[in-house]
C-alpha positions, 0 to 999 in steps of 0.5 A: 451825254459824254464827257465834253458835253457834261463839262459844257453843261450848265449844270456843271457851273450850278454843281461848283456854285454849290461846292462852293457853297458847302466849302465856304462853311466849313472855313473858320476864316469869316473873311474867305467864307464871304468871299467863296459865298459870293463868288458862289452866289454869282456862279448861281446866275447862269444856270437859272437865267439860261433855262427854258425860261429864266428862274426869276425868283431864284435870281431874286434871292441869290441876288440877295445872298450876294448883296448881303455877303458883299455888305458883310465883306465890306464891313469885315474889311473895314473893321480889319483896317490898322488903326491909325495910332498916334505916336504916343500911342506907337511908343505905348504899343511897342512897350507893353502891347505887342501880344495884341493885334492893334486893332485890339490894342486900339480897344484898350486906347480909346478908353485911356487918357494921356497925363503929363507930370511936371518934374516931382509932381504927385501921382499917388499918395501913401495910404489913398484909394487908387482907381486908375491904371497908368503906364509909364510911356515917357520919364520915370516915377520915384516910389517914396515909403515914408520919404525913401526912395524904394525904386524907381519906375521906368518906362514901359512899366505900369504904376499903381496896378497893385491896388487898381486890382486888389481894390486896396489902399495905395501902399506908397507914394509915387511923384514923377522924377522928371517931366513924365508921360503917361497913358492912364485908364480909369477902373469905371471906363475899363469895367464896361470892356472886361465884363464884355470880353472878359479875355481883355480883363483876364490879358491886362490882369496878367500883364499887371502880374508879371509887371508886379513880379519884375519890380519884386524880382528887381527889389530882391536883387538890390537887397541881396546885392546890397547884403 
């Protein structure tokens, strides 16, 4: 046989279709590991129908390996959709969510809830089990200990994060200054989630940290500023 005629050969197209094969499983990507394993798959065709006879069985279940492939690229390209987010749910992601990708940011905001406070209206008070997690998305909230005014939270900043972690008593009382609009979770609709990927659990921890370093960096230089 040469050259010309191995290239010809059917079995050329059978050893490609299997080189994709071992390629696509070595790829960390699951979506070109679908799409090599199909493209595999179909190349499989002409070498067992163009045999003496037609390899029917090993058609049959090639024909299942694409169909399955196929279902499962189908089901990856669904689930990689961008999410349609609402504008409050815009504003909310550009505040504190970036980081994320938004389907994964869409996972934290199908569990929160939207709250609108009038004007002075309480959120927290002084001394009372916290057990949500709010976001600040529009106005701003006063922080009052023992009637004075320690700070005020803008938005883009959380409320309460301090005592929705530690599980202790709230230390201050919080009203809205303004008309003000929040995304809140609450710990019972957040735990299901973290306990089921702990990194979602581990990645609002830290930004309820650094959250809780800015007000205190911020509260530090007006003291100071103030001496």
């Amino acid at each position: 046989m040469n050259a010309m005629d191995f290239l010809t050969d059917k079995t050329v197209i059978f050893f490609i279709a299997n080189s994709l094969y071992v390629i696509s499983y070595m790829l960390t990507s699951m979506f070109w590991l679908r799409v090599l394993a199909i493209i595999a798959a179909v190349s499989t065709f002409p070498y067992f129908y163009f045999q003496l006879e037609p390899l029917w069985s090993a058609i049959f279940w090639q024909s299942c390996f694409l169909a399955v492939n196929l279902v499962n690229l189908i089901i990856l390209l669904f689930s990689m959709r961008p999410p349609s987010f609402d504008d409050f749910e815009k504003l909310a992601y550009q505040q504190k969510f970036t980081d994320l990708k938004p389907r994964e940011a869409a996972t934290i905001f199908k569990l929160s809830q939207h709250m609108s406070l009038a004007e002075d209206e309480p959120l927290l008070n002084d001394g009372e089990r916290n057990e949500c997690l709010y976001l600040i998305v529009r106005g701003s909230c006063r922080i009052l200990k023992n009637g004075n005014e320690i700070t005020v939270l803008n938005a883009g900043e959380f409320v309460g994060e301090l005592s929705f972690i530690s599980g202790e008593a709230v230390s201050a009382d919080v009203i809205s200054a303004g008309a003000t609009d929040l995304m809140a979770w609450e710990r019972d609709a957040l735990e299901p989630l973290f306990n089921r990927q702990g990194l979602y659990k581990s990645y609002v921890h830290s930004l309820c940290s650094a959250d809780i370093a800015h007000k205190l960096r911020r509260m530090t230089d007006v003291h100071v500023g103030a001496a």
